[in-house]
PDB file of N, H, CA, C and O in Angstrom:
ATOM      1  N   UNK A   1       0.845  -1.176   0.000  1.00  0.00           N
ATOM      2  CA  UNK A   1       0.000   0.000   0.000  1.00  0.00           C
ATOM      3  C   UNK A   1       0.891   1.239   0.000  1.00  0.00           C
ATOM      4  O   UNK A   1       1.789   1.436   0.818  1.00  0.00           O
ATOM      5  N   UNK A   2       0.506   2.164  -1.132  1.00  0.00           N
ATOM      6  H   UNK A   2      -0.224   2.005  -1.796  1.00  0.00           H
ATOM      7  CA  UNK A   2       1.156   3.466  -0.958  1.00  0.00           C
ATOM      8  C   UNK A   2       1.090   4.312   0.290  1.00  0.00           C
ATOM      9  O   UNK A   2       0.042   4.290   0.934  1.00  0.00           O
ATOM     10  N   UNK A   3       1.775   4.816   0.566  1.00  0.00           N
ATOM     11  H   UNK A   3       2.627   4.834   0.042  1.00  0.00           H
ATOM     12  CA  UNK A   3       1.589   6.394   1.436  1.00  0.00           C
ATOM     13  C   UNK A   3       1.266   5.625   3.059  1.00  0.00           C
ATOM     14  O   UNK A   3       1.522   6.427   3.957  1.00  0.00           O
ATOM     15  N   UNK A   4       0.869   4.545   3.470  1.00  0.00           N
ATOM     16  H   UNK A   4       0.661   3.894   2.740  1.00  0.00           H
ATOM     17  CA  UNK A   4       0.896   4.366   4.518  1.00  0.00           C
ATOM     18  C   UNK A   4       1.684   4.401   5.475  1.00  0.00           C
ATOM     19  O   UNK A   4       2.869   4.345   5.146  1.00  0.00           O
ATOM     20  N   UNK A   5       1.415   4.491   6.825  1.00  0.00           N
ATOM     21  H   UNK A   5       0.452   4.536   7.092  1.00  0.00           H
ATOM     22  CA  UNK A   5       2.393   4.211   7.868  1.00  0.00           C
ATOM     23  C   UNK A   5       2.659   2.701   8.388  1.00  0.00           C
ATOM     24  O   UNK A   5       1.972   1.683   8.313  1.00  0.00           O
ATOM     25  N   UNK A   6       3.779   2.933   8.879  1.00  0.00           N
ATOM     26  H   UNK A   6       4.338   3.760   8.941  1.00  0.00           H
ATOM     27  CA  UNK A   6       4.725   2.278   9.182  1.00  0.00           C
ATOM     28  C   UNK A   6       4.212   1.474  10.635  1.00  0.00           C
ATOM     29  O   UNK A   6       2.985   1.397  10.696  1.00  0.00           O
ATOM     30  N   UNK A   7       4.635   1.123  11.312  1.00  0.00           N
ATOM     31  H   UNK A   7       5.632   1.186  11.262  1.00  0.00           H
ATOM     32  CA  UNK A   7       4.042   0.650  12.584  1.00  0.00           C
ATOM     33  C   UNK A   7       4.721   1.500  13.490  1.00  0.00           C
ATOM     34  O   UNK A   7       4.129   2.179  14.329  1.00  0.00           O
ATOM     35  N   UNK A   8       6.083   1.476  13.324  1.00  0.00           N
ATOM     36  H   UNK A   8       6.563   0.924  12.642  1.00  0.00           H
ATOM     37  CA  UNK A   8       7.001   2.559  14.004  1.00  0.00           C
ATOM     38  C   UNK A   8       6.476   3.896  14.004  1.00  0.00           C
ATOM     39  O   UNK A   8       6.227   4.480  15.058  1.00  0.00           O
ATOM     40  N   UNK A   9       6.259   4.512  12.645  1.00  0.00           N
ATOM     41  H   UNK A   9       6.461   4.037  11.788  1.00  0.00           H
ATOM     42  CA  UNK A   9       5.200   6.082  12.902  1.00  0.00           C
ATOM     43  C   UNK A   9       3.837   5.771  13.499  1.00  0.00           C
ATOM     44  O   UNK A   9       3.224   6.727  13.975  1.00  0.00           O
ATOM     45  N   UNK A  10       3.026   4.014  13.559  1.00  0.00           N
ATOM     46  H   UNK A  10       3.525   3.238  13.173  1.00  0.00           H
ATOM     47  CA  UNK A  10       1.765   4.979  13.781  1.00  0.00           C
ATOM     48  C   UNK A  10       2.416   4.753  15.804  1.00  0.00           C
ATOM     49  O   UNK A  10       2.091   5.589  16.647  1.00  0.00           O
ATOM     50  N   UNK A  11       2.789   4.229  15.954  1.00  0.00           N
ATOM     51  H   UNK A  11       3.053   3.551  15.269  1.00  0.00           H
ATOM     52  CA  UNK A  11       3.289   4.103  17.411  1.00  0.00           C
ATOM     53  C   UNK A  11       4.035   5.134  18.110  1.00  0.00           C
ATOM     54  O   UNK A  11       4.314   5.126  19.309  1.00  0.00           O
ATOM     55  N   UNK A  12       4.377   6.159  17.125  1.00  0.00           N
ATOM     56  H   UNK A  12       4.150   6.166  16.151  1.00  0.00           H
ATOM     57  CA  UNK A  12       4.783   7.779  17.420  1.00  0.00           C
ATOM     58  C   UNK A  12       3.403   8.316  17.573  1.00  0.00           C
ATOM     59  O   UNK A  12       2.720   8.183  18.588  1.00  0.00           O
ATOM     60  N   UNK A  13       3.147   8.762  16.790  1.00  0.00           N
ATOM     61  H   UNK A  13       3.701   8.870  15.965  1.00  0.00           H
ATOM     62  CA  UNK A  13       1.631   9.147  16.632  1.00  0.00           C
ATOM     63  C   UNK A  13       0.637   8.729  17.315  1.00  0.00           C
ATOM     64  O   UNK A  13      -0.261   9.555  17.475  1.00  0.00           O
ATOM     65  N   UNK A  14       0.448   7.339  17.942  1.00  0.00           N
ATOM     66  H   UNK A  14       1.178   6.667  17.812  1.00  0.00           H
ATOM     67  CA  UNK A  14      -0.461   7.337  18.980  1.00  0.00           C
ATOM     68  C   UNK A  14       0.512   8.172  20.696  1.00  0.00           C
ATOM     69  O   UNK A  14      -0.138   8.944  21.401  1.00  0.00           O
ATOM     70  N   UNK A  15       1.883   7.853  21.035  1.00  0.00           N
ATOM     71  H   UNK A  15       2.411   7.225  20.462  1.00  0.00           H
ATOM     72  CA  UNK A  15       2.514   8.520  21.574  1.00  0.00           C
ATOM     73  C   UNK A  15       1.900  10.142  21.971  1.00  0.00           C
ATOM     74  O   UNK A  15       1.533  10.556  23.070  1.00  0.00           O
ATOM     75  N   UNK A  16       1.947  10.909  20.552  1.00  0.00           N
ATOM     76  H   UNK A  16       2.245  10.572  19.658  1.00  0.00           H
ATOM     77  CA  UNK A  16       1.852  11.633  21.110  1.00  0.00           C
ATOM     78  C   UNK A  16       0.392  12.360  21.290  1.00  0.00           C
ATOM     79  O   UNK A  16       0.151  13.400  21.903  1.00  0.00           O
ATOM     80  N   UNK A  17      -0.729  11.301  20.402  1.00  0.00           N
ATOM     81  H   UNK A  17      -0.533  10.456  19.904  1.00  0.00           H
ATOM     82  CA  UNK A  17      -2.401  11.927  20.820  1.00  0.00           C
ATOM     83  C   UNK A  17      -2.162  11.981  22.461  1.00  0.00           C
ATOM     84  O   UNK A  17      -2.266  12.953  23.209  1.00  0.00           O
ATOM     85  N   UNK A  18      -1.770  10.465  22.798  1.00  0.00           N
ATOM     86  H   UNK A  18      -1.685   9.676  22.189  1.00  0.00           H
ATOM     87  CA  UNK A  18      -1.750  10.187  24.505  1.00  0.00           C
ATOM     88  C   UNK A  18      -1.128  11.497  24.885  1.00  0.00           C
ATOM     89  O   UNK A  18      -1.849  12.405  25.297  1.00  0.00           O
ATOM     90  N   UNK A  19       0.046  11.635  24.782  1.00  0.00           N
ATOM     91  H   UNK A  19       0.632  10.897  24.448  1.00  0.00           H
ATOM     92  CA  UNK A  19       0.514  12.980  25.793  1.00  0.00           C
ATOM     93  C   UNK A  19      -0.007  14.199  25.476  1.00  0.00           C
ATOM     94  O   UNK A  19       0.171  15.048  26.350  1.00  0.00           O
ATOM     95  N   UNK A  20      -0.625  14.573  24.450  1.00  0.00           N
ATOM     96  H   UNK A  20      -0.769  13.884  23.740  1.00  0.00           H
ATOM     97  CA  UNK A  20      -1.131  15.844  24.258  1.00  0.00           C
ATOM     98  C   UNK A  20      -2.371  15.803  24.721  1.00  0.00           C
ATOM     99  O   UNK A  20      -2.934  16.737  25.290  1.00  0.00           O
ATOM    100  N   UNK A  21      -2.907  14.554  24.457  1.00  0.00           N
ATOM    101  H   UNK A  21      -2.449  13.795  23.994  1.00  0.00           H
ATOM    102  CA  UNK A  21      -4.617  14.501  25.617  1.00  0.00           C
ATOM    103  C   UNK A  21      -4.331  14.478  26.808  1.00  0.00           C
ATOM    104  O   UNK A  21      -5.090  15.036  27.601  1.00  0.00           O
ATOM    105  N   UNK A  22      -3.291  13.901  27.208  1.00  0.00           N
ATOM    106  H   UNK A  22      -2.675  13.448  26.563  1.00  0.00           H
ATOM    107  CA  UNK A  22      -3.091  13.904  28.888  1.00  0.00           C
ATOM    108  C   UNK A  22      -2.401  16.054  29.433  1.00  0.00           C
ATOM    109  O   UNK A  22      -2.573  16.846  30.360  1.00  0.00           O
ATOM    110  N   UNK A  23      -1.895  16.017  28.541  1.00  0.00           N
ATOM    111  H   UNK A  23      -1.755  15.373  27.788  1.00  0.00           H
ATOM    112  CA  UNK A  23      -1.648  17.717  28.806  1.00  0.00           C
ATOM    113  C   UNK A  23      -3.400  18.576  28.482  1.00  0.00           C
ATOM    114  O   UNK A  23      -3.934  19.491  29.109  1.00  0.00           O
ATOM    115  N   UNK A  24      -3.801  17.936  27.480  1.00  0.00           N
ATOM    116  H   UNK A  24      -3.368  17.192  26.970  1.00  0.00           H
ATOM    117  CA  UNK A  24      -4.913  19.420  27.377  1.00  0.00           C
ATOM    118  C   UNK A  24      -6.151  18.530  28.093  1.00  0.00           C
ATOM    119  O   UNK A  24      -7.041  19.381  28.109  1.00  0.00           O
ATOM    120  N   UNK A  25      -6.752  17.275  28.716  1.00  0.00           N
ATOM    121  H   UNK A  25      -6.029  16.584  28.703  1.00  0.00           H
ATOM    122  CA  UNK A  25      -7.585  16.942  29.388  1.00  0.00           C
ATOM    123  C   UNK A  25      -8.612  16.771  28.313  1.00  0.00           C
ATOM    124  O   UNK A  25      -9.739  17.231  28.495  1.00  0.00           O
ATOM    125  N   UNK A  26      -8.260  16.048  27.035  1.00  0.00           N
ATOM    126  H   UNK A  26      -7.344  15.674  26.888  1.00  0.00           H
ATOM    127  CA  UNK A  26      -9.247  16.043  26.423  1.00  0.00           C
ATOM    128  C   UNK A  26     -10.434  14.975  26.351  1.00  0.00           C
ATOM    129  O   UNK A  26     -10.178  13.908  26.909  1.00  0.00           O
ATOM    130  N   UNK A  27     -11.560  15.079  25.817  1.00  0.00           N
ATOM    131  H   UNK A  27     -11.768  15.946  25.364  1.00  0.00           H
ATOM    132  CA  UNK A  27     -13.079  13.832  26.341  1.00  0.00           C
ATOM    133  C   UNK A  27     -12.418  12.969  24.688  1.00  0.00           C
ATOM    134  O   UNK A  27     -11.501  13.123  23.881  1.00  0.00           O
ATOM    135  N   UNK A  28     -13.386  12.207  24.880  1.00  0.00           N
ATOM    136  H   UNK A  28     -14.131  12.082  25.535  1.00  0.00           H
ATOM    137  CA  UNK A  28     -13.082  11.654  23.079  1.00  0.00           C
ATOM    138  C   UNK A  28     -13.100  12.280  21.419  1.00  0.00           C
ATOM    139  O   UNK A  28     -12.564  11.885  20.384  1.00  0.00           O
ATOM    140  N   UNK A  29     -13.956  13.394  21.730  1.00  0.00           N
ATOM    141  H   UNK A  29     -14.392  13.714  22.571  1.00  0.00           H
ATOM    142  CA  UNK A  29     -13.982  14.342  20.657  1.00  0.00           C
ATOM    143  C   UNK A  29     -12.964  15.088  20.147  1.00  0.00           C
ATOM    144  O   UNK A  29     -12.535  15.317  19.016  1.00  0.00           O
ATOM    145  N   UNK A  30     -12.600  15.505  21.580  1.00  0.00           N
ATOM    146  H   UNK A  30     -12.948  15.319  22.499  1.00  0.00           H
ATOM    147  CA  UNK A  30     -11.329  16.213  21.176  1.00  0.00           C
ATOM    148  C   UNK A  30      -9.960  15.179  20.720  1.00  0.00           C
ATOM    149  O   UNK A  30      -8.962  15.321  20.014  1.00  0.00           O
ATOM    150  N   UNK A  31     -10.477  14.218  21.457  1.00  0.00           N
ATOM    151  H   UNK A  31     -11.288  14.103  22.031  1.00  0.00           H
ATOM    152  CA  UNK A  31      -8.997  13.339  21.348  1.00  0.00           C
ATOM    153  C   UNK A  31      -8.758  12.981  19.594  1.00  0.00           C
ATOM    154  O   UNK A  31      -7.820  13.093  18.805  1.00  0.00           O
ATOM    155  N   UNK A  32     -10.314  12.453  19.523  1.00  0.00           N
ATOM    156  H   UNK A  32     -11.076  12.362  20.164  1.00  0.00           H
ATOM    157  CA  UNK A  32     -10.300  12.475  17.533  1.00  0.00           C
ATOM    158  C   UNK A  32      -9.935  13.373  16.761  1.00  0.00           C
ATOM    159  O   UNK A  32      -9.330  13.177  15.707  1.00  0.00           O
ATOM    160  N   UNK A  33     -10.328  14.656  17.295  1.00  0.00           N
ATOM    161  H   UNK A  33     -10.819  14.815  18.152  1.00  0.00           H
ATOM    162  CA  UNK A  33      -9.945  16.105  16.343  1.00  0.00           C
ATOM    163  C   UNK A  33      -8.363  15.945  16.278  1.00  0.00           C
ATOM    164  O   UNK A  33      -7.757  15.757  15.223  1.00  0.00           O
ATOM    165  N   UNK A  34      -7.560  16.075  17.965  1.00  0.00           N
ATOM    166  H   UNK A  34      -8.052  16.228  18.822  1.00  0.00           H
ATOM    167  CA  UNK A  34      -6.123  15.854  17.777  1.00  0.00           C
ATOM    168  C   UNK A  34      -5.597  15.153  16.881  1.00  0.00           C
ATOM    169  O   UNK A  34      -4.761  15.667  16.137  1.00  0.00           O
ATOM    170  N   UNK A  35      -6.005  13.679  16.732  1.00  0.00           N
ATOM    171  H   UNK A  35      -6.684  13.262  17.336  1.00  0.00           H
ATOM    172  CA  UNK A  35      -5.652  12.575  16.150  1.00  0.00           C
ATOM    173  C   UNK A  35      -5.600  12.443  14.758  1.00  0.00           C
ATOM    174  O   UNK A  35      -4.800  11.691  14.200  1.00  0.00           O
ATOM    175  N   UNK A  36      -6.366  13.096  14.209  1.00  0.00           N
ATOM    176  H   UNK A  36      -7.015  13.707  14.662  1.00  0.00           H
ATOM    177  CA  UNK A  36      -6.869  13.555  13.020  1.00  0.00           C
ATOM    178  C   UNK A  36      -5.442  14.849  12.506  1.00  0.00           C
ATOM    179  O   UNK A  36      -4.685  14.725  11.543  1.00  0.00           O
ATOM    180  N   UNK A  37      -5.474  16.009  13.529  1.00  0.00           N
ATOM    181  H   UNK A  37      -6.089  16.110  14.310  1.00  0.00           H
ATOM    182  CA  UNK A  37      -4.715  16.873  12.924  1.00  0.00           C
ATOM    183  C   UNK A  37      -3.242  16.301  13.461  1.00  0.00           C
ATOM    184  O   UNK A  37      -2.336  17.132  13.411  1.00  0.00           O
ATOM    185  N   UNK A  38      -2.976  15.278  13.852  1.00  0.00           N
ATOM    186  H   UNK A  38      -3.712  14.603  13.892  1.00  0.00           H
ATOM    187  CA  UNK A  38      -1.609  14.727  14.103  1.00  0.00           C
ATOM    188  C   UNK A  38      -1.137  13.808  12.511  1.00  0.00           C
ATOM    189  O   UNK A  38      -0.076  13.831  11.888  1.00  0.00           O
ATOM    190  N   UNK A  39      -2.491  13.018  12.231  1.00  0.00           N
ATOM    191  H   UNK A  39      -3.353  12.999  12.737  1.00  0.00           H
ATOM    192  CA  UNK A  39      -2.547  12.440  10.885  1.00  0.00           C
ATOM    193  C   UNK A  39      -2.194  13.613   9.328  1.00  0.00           C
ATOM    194  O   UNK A  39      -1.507  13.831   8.330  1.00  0.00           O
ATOM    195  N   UNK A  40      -3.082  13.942  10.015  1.00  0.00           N
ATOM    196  H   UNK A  40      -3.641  13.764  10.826  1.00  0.00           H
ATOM    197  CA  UNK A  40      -2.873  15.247   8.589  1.00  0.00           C
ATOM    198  C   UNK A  40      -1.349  16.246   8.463  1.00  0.00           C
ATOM    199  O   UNK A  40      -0.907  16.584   7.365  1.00  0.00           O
ATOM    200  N   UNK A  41      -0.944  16.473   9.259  1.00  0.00           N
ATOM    201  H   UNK A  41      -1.303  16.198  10.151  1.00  0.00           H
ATOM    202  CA  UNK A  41       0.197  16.939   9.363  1.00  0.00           C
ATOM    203  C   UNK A  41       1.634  15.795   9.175  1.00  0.00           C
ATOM    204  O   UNK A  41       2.663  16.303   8.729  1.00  0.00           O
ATOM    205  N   UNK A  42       1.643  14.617   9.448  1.00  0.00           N
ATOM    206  H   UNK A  42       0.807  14.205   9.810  1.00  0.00           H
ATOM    207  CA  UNK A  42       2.495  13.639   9.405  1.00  0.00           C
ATOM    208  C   UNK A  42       2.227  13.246   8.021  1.00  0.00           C
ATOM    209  O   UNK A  42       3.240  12.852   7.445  1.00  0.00           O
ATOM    210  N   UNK A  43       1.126  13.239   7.299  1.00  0.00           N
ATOM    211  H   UNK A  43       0.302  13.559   7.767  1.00  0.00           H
ATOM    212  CA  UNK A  43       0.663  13.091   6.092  1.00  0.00           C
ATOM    213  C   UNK A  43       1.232  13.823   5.176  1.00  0.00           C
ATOM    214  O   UNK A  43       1.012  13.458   4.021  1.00  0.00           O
ATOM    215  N   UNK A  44       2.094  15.017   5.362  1.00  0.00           N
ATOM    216  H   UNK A  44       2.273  15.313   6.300  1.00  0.00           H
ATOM    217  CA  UNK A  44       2.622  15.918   4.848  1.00  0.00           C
ATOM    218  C   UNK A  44       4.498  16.066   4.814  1.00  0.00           C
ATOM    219  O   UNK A  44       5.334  16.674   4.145  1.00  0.00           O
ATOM    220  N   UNK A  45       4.476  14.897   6.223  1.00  0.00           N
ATOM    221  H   UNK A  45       3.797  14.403   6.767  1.00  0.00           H
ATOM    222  CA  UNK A  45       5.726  14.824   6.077  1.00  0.00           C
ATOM    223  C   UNK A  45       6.441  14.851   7.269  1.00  0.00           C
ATOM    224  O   UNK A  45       7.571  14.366   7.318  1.00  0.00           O
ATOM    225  N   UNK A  46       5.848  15.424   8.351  1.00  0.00           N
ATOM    226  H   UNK A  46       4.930  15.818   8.311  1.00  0.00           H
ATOM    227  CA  UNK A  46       6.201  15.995   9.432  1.00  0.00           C
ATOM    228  C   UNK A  46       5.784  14.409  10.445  1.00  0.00           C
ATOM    229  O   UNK A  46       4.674  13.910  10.628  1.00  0.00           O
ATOM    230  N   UNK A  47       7.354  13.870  11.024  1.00  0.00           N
ATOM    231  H   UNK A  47       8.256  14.275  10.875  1.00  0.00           H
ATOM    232  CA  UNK A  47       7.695  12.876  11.442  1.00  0.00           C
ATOM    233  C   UNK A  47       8.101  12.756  12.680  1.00  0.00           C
ATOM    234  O   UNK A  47       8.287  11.601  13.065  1.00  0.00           O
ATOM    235  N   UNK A  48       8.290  13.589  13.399  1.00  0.00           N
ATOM    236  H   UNK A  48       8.139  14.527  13.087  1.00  0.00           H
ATOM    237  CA  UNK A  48       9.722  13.592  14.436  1.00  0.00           C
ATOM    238  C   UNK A  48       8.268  14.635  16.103  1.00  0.00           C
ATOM    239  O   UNK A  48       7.396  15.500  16.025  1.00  0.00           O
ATOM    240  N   UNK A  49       8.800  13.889  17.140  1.00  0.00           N
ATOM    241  H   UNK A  49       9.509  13.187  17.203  1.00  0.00           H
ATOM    242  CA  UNK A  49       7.932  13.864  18.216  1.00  0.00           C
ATOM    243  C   UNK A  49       7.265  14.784  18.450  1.00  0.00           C
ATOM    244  O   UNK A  49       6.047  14.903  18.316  1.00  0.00           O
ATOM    245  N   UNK A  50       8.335  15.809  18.973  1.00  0.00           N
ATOM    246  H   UNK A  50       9.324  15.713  19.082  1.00  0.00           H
ATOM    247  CA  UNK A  50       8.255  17.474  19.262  1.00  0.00           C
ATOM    248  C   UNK A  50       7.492  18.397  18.452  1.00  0.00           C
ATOM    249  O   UNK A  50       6.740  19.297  18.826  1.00  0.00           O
ATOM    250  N   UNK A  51       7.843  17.986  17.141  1.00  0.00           N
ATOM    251  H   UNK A  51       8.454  17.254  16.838  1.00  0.00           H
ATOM    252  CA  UNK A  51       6.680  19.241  16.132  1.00  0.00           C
ATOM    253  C   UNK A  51       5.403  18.819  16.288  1.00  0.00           C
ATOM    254  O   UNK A  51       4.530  19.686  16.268  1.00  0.00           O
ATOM    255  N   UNK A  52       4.929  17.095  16.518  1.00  0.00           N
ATOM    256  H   UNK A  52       5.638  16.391  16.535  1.00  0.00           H
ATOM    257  CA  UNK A  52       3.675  16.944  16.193  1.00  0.00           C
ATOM    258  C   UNK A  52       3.080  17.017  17.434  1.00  0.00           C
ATOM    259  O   UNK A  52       1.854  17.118  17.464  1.00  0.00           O
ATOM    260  N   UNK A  53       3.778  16.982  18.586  1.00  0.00           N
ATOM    261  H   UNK A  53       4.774  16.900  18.562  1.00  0.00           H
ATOM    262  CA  UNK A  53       3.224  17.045  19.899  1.00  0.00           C
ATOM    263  C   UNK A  53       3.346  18.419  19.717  1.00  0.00           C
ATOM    264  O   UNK A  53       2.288  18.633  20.308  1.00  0.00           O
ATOM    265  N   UNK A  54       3.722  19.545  19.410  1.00  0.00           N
ATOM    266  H   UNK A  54       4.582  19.371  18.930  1.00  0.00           H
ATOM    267  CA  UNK A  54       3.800  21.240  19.191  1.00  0.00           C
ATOM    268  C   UNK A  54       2.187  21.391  18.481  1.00  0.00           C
ATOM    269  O   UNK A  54       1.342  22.174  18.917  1.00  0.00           O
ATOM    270  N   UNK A  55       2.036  20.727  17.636  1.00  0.00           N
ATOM    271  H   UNK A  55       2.722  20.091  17.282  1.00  0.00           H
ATOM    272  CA  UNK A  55       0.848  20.739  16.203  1.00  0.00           C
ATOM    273  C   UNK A  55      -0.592  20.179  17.611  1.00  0.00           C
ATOM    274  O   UNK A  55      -1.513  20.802  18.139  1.00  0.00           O
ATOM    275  N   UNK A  56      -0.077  18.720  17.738  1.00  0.00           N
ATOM    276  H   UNK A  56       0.671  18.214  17.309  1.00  0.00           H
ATOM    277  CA  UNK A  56      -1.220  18.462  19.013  1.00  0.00           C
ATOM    278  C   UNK A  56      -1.918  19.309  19.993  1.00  0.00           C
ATOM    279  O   UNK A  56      -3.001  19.047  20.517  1.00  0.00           O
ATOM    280  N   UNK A  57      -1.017  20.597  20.234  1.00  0.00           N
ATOM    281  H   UNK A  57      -0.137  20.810  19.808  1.00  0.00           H
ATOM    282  CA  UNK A  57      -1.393  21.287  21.693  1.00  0.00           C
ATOM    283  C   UNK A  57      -1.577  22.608  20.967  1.00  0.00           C
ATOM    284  O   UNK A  57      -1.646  23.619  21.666  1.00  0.00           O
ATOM    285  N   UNK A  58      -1.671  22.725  19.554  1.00  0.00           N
ATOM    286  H   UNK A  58      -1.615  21.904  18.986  1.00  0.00           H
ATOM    287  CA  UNK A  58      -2.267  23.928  19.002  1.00  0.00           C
ATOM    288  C   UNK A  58      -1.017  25.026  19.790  1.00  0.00           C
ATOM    289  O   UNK A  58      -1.276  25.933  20.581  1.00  0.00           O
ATOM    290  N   UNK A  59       0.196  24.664  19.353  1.00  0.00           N
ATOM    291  H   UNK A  59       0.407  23.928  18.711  1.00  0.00           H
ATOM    292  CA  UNK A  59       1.292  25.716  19.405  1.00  0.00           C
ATOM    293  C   UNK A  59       1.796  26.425  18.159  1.00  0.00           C
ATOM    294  O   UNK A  59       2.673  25.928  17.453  1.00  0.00           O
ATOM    295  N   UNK A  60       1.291  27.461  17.933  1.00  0.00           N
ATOM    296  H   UNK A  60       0.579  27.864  18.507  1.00  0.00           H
ATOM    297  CA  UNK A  60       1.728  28.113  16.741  1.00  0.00           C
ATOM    298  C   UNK A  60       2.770  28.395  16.337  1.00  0.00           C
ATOM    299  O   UNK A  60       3.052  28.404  15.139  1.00  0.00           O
ATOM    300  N   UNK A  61       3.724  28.747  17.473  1.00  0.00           N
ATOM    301  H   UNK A  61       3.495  28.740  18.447  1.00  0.00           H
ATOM    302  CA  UNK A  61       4.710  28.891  17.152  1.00  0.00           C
ATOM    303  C   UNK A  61       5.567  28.171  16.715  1.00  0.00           C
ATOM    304  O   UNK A  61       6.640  28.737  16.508  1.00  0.00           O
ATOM    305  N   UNK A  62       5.508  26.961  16.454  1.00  0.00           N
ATOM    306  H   UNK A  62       4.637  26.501  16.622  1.00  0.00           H
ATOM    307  CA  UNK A  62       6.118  25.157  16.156  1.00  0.00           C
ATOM    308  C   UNK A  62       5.254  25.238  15.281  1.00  0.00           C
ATOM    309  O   UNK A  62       4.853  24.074  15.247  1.00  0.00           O
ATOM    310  N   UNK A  63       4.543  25.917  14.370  1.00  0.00           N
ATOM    311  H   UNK A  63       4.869  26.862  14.398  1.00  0.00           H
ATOM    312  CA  UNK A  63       4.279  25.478  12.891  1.00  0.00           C
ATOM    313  C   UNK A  63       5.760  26.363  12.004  1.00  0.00           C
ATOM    314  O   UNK A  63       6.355  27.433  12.133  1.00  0.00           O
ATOM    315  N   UNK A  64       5.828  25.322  11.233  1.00  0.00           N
ATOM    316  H   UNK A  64       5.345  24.453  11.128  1.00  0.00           H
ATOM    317  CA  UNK A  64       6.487  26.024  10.157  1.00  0.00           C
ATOM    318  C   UNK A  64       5.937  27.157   9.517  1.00  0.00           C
ATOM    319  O   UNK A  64       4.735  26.894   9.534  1.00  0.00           O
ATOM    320  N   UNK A  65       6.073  28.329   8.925  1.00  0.00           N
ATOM    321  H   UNK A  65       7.050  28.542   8.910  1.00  0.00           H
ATOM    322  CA  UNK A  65       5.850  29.378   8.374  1.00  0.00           C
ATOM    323  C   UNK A  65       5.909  29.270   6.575  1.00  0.00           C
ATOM    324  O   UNK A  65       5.700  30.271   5.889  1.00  0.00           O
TER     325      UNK A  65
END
């Protein structure tokens, strides 16, 4: 299958829904919205802990420009 993840990324990526829901206290809705914009952004390329846990907690300043 093209474009899929890896087991190693999706095991980052669940990593960091968990710690960014455990920082912002989120119910399940939110946890999907995160999860979703953790997908969509890694979908683009963006791999590595810190930016997507930055992207998770809606830190602007950790978006690229």
């Amino acid at each position: 299958m093209q474009n899929a993840f890896n087991p190693a990324e999706i095991a980052l990526f669940s990593k960091v829904v968990d710690e960014a829901c455990l920082k912002l206290g989120c119910d399940d809705a939110e946890r999907a919205t995160i999860a979703a914009r953790i997908l969509s952004f890694a979908a683009k390329g963006t791999r590595d802990y810190e930016t997507l846990l930055a992207v998770a907690t809606f830190q602007r300043d950790a978006l690229p420009h």
